[in-house]
Backbone as JSON, one array per atom type, in Angstrom:
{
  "sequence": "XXXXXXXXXXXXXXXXXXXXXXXXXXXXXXXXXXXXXXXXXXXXXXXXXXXXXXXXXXXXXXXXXXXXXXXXXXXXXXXXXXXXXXXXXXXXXXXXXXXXXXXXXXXXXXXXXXXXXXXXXXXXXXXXXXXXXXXXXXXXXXXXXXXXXXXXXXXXXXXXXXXXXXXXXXXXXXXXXXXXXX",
  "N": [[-2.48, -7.8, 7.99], [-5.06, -8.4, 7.06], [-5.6, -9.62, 9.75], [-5.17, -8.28, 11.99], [-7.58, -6.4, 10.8], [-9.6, -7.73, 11.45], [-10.22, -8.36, 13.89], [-11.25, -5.62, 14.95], [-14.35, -4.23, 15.94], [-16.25, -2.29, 13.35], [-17.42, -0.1, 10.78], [-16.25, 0.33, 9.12], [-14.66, -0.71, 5.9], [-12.45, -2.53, 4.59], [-9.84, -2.5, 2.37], [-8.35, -3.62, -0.23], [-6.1, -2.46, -2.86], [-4.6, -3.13, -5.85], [-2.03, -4.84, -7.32], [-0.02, -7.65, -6.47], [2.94, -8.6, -5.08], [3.79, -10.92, -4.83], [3.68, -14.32, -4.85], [1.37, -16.17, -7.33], [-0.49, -18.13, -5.78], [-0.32, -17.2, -3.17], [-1.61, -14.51, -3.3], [-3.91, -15.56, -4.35], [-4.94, -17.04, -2.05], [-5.09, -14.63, -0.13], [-7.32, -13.35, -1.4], [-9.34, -15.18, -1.25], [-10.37, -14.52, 1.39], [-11.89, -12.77, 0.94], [-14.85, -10.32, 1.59], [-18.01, -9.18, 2.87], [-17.0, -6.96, 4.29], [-14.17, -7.28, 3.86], [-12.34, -6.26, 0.65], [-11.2, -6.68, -2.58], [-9.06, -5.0, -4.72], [-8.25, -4.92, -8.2], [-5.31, -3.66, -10.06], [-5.14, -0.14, -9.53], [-5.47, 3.15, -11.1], [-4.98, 6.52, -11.88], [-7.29, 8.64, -12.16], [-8.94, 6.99, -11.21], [-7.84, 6.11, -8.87], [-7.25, 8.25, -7.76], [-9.87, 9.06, -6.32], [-10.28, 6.41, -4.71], [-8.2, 7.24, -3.39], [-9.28, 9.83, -2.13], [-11.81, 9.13, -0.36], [-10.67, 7.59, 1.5], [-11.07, 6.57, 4.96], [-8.31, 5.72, 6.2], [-4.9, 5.02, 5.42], [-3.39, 2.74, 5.45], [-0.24, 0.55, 5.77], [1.61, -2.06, 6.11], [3.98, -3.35, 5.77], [6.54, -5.54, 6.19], [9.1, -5.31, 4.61], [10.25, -3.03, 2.74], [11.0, -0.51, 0.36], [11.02, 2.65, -0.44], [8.02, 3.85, -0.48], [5.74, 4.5, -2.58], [3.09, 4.36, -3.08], [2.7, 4.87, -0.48], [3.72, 7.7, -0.19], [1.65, 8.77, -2.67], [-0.73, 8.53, -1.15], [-0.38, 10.04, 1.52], [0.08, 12.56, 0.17], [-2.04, 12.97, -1.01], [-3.49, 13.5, 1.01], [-4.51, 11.9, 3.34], [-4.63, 10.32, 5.9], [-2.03, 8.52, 7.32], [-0.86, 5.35, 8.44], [1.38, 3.12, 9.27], [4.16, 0.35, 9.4], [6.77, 0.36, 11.58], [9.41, 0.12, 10.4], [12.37, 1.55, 9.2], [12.42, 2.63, 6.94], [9.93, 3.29, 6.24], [8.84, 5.03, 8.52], [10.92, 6.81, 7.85], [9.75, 8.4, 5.87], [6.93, 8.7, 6.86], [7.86, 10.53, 10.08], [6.67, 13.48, 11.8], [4.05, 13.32, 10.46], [2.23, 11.2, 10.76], [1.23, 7.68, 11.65], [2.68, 5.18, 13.21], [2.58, 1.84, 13.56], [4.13, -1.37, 15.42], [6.36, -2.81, 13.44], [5.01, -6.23, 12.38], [3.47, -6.71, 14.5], [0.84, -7.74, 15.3], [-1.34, -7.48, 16.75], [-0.82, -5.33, 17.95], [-1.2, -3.29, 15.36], [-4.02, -3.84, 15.13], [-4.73, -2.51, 17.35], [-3.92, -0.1, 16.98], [-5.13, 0.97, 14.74], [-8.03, 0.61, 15.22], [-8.16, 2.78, 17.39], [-7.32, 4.82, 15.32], [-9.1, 4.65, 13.47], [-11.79, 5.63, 15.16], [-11.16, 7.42, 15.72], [-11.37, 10.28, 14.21], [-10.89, 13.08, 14.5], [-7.82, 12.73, 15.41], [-6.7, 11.73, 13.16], [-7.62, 13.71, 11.61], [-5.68, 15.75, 12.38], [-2.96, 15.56, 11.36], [-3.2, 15.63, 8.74], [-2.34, 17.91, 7.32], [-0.14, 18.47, 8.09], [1.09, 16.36, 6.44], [0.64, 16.44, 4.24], [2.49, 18.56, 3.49], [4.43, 17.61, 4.15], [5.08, 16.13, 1.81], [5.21, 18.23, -0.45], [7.15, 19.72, 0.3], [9.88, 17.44, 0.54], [9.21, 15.6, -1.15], [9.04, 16.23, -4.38], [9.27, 15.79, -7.68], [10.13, 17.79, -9.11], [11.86, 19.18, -7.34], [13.45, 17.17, -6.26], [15.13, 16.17, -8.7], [16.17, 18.95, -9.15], [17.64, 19.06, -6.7], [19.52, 16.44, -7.43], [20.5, 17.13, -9.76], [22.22, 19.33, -8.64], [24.37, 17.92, -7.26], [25.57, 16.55, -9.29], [26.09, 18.61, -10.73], [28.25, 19.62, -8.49], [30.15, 17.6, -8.42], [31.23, 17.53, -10.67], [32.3, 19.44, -10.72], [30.79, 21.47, -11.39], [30.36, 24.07, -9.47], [27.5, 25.85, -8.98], [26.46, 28.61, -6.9], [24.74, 27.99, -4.3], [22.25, 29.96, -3.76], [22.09, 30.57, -6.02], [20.48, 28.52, -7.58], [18.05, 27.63, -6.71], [15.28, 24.71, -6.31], [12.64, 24.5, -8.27], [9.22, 25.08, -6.68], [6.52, 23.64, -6.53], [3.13, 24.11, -6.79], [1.03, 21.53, -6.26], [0.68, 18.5, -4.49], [2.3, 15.58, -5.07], [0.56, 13.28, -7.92], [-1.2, 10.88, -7.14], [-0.44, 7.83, -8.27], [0.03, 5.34, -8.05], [0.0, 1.76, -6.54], [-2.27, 0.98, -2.88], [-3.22, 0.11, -0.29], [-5.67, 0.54, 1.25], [-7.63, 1.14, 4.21]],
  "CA": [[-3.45, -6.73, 7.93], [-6.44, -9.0, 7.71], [-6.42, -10.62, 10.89], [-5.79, -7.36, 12.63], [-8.76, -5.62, 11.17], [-10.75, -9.24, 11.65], [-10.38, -7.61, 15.35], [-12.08, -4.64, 15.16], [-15.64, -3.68, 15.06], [-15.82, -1.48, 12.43], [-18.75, -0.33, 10.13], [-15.2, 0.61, 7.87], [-14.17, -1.68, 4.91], [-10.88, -2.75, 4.66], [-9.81, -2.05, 0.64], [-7.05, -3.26, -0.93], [-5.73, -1.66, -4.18], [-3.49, -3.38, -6.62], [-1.66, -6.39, -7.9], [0.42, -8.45, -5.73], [4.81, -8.38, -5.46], [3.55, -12.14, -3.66], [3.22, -15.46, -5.62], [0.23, -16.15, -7.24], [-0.87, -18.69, -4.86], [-0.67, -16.56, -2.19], [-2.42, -13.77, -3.76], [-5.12, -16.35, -4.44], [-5.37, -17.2, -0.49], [-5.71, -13.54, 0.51], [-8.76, -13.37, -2.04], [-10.62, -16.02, -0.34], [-10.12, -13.94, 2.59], [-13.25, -11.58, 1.0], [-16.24, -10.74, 2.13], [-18.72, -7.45, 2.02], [-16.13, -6.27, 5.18], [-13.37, -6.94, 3.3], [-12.67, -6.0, -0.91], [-9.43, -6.81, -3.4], [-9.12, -4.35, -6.1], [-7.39, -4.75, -9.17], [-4.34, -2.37, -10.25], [-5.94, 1.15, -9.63], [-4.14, 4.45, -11.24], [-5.21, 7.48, -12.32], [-8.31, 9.16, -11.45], [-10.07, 5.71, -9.62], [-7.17, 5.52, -7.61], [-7.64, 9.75, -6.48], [-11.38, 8.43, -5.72], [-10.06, 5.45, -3.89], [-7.49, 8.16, -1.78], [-9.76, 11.06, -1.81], [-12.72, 8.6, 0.15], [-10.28, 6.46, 2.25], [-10.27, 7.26, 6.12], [-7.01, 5.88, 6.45], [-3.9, 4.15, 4.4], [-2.32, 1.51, 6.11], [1.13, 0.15, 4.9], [1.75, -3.23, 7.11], [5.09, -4.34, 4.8], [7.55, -5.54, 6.92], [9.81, -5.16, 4.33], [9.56, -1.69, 1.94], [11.58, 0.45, -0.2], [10.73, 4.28, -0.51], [6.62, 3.18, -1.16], [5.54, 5.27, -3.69], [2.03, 4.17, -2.2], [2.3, 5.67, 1.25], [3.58, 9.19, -0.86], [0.73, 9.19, -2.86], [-1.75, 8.64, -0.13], [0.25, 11.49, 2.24], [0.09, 13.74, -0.73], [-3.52, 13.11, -1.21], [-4.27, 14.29, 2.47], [-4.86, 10.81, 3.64], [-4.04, 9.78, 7.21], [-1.33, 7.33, 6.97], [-0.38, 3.62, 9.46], [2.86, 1.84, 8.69], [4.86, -0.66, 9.55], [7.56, 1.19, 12.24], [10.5, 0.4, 9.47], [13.26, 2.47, 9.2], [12.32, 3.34, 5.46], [8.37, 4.24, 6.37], [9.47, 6.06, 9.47], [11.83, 8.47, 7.58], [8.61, 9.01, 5.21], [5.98, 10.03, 7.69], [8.24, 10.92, 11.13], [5.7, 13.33, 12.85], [2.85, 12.99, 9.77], [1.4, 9.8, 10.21], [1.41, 7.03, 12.59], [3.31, 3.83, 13.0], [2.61, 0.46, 14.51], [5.5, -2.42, 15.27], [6.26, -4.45, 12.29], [5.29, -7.62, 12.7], [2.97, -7.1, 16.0], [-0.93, -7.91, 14.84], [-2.3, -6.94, 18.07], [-0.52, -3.32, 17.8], [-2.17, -3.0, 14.51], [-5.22, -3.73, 15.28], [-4.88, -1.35, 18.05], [-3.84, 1.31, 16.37], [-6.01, 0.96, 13.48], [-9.52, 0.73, 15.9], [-7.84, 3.89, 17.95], [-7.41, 6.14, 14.46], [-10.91, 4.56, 12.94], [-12.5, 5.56, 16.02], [-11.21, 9.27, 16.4], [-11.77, 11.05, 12.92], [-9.75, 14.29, 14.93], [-6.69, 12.49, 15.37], [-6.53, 11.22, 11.47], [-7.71, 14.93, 10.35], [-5.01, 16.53, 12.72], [-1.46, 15.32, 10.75], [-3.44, 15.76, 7.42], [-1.75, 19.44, 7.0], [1.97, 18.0, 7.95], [1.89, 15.27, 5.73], [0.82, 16.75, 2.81], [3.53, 19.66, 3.64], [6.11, 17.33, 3.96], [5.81, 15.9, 0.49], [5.44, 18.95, -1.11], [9.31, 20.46, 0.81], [10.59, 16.59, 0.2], [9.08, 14.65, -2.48], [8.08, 16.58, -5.24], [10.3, 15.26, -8.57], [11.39, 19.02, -9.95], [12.79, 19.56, -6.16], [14.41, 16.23, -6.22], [15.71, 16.45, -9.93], [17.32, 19.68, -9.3], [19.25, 18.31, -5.78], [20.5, 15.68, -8.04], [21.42, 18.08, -10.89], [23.57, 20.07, -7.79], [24.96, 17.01, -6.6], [26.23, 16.28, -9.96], [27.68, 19.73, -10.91], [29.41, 19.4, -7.59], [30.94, 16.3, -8.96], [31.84, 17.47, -12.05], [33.25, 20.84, -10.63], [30.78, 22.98, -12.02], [29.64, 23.85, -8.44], [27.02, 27.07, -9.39], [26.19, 29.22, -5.75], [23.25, 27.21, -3.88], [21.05, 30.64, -3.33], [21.17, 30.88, -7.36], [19.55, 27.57, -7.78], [16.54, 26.77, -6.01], [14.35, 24.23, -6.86], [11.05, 25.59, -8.27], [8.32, 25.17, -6.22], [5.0, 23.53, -7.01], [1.68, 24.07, -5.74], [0.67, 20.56, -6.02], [1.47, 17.07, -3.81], [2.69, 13.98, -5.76], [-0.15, 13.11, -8.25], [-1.37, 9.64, -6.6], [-0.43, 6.4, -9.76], [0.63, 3.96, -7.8], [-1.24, 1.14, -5.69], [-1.95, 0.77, -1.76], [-3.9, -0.54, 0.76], [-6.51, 1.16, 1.89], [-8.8, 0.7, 4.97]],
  "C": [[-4.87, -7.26, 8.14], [-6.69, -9.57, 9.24], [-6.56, -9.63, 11.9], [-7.03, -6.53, 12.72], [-9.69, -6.39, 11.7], [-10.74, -8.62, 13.45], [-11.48, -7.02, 15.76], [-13.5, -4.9, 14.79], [-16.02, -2.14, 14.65], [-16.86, -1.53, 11.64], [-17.11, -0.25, 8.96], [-14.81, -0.75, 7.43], [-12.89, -1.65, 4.59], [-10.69, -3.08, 2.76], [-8.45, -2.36, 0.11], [-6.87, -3.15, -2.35], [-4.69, -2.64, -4.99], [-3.14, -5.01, -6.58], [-1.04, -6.99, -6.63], [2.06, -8.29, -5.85], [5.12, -10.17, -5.27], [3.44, -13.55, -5.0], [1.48, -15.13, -5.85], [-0.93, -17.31, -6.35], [-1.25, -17.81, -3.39], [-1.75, -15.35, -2.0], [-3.97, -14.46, -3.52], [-5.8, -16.55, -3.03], [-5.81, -15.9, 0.0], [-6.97, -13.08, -0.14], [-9.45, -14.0, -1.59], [-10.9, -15.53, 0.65], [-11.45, -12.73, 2.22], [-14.38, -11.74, 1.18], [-16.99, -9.1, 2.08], [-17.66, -6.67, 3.2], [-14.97, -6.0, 4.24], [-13.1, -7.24, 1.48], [-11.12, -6.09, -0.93], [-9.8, -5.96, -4.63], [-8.27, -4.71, -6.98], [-6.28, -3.67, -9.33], [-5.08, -1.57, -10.41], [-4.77, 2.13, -9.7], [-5.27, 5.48, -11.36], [-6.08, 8.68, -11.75], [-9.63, 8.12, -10.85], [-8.92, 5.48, -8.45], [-7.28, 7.37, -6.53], [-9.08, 9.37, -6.15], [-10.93, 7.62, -4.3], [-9.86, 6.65, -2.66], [-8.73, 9.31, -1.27], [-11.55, 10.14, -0.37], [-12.17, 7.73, 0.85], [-10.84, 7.31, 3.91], [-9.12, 7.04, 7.07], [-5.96, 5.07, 5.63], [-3.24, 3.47, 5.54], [-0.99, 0.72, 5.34], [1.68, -0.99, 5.95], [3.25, -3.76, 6.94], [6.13, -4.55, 6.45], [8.67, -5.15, 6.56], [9.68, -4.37, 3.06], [11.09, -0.87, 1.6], [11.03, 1.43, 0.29], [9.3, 4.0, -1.01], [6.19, 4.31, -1.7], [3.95, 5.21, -3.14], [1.76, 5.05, -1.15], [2.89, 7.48, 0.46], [2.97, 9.39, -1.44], [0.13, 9.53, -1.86], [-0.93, 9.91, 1.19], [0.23, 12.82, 1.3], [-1.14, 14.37, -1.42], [-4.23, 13.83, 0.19], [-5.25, 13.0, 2.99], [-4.11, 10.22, 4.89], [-3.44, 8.42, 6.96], [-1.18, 6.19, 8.65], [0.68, 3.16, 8.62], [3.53, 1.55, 9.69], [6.33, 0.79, 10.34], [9.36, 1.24, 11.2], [10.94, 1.59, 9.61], [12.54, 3.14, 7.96], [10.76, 4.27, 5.54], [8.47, 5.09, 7.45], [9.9, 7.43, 8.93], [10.86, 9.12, 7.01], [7.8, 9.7, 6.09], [6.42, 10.76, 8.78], [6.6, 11.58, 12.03], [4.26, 13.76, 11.67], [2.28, 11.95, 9.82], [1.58, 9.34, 11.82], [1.83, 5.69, 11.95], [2.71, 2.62, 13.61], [3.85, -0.56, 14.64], [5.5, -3.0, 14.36], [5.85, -5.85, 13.24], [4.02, -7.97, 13.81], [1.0, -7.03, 15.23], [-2.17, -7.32, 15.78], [-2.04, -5.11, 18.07], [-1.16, -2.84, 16.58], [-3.21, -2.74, 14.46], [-5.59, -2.6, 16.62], [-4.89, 0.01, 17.79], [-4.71, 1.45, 15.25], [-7.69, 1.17, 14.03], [-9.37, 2.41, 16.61], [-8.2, 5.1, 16.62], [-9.29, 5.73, 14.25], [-11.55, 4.88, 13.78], [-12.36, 7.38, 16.24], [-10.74, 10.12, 15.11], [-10.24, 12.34, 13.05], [-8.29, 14.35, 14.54], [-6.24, 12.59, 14.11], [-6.22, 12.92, 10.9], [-6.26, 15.89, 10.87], [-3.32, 16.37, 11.75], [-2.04, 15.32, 9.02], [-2.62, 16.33, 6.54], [-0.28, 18.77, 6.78], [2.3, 16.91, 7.11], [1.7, 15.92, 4.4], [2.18, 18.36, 2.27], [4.91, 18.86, 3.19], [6.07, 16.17, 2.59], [5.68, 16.64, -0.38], [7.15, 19.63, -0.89], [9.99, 19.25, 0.34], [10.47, 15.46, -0.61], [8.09, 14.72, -3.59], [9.16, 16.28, -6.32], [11.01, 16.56, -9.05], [12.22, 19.01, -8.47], [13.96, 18.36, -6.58], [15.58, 16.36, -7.38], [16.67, 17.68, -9.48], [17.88, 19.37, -7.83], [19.99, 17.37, -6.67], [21.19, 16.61, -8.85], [22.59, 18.94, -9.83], [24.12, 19.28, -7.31], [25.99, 16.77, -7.81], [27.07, 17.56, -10.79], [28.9, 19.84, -9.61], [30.6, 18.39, -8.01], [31.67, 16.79, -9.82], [32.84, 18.96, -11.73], [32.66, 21.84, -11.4], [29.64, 23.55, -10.74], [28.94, 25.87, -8.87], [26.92, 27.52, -7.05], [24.95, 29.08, -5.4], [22.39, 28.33, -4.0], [20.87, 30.8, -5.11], [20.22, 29.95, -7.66], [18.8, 26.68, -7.26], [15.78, 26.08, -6.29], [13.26, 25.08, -6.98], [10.21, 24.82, -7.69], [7.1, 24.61, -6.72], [3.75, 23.26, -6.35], [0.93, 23.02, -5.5], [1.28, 19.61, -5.15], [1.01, 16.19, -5.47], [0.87, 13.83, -6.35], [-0.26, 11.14, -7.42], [-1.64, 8.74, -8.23], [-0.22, 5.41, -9.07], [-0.75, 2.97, -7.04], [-1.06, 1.34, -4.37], [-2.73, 0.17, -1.09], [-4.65, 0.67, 1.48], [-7.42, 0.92, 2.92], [-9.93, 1.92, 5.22]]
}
């Protein structure tokens, strides 16, 4: 992520949020790596991390290698133009909300990352669809009750899908977790 933005010229600050999954050696090396361009935050939750999202102008997610990032669904649920890593797992998350780059490719990063930072439009246009699609697919009462019908199916106490709909909530995913912000 650093050496791609080290690319661009960019009045934007490259921000990262949170602890490390990384040795602490390594951690330590990407800290030397700061400067007034680029900032390391500490673990951010609550209401400094809706600051962080609510003032990013874009989330970047570089991992090569990623679970279900709890990260990139905050920041999509905040109404935060997302970048990730083309993975299968960040893929299924944003499809056509966000944008991808190749794992792995530094030059496609930095391409795509000068392209969004450069055209505000693009970023604001998939705002709407991302924060849509984690309110229809990753809001916890929805989820909770598919599991709860998955497991009366199991058990044989299968009720009639139109009686039990998940309820609905007018919010996206409260943003707790950490991410990377540029």
């Amino acid at each position: 992520m650093i050496d791609a933005y080290q690319k661009l010229d960019t009045p934007t600050k490259l921000v990262f949020a949170g602890g490390s999954s990384h040795t602490n050696l390594y951690a330590d090396q990407l800290r030397q790596r700061q400067s007034d361009r680029i900032r390391f935050l500490n673990w951010v939750s609550g209401e400094d991390l809706n600051e962080l999202l609510t003032h990013a102008a874009l989330f970047a997610l570089p991992s090569d290698l990623e679970g279900l990032s709890l990260a990139l669904l905050d920041a999509m649920g905040a109404g935060v133009c997302v970048l990730t890593s083309d993975i299968p797992e960040n893929r299924e998350v944003v499809e056509d909300a966000g944008f991808t780059f190749r794992a792995g490719d530094v030059n496609h990063l930095a391409h795509m990352l000068g392209v969004l930072l450069s055209h505000p439009e693009m970023r604001a246009a998939v705002v709407q669809s991302s924060k849509q699609r984690i309110k229809e697919q990753y809001l916890w009462p929805q989820i909770a009750a598919q599991i709860g019908q998955a497991y009366d199916q199991v058990a044989g106490r299968v009720d009639q899908p139109e009686k039990r709909k998940p309820e609905k909530s007018s919010c996206a995913t409260k943003p707790q977790t950490r991410g990377r912000v540029a």
